[in-house]
C-alpha positions in Angstrom: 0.0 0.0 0.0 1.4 3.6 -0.9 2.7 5.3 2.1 2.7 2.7 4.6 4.8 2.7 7.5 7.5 0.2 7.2 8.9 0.4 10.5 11.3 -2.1 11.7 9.6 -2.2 15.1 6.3 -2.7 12.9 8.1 -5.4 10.8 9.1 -7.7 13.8 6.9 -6.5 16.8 8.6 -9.8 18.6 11.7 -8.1 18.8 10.9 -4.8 20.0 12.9 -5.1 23.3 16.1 -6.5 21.4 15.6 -3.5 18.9 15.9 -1.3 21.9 18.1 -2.6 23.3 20.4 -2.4 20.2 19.9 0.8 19.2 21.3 2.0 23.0 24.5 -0.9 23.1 25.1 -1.1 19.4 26.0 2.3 17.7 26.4 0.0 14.1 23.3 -1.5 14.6 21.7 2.1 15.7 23.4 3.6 12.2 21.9 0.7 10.5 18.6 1.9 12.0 18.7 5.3 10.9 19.6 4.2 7.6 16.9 2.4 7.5 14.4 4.5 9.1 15.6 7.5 6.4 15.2 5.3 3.8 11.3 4.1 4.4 10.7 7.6 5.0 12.3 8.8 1.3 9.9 6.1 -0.1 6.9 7.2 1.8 7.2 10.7 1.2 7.9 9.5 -2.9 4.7 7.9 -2.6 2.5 10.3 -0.9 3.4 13.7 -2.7 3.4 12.0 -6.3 6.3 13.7 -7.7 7.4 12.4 -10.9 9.9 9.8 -10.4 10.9 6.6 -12.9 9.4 3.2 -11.3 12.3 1.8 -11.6 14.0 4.3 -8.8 11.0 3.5 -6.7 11.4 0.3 -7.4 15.8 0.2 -6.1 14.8 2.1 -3.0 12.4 -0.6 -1.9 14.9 -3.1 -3.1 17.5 -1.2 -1.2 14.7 -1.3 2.1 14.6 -4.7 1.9 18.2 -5.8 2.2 18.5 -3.6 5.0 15.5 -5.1 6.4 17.4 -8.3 5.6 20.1 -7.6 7.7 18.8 -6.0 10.7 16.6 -9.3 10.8 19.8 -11.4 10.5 21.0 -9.7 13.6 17.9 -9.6 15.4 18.0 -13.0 15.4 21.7 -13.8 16.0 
């Protein structure tokens, strides 16, 4: 759906203490956050305001999201 929230802490609501607990021992993990955070935000706001962009750029960002996504699961779970 355009303009939803892709959130990690929405993503895996089973790991919301380890998330926070990351985020305050972990300044890689925390940057790998805020990457991600600023990324899902680009895409949302791309979404909502309808400016022209190619598909295809839309398209890498959430491709980008999702690796990301990838990774912070891969440590979430390690």
């Amino acid at each position: 759906m355009l303009g939803e929230s892709h959130d990690v802490v929405h993503e895996f609501p089973e790991f919301r203490d380890r998330i926070d607990e990351l985020c305050r021992t972990d300044s890689g993990f925390s940057s790998l956050m805020t990457e991600y955070d600023e990324l899902d935000a680009r895409i949302r706001q791309l979404e909502e305001t309808g400016l022209p962009v190619a598909d295809e750029t839309i398209e890498d960002l959430k491709k980008e999201r999702i690796m990301l996504k990838d990774r912070i699961f891969n440590i979430l779970k390690s």
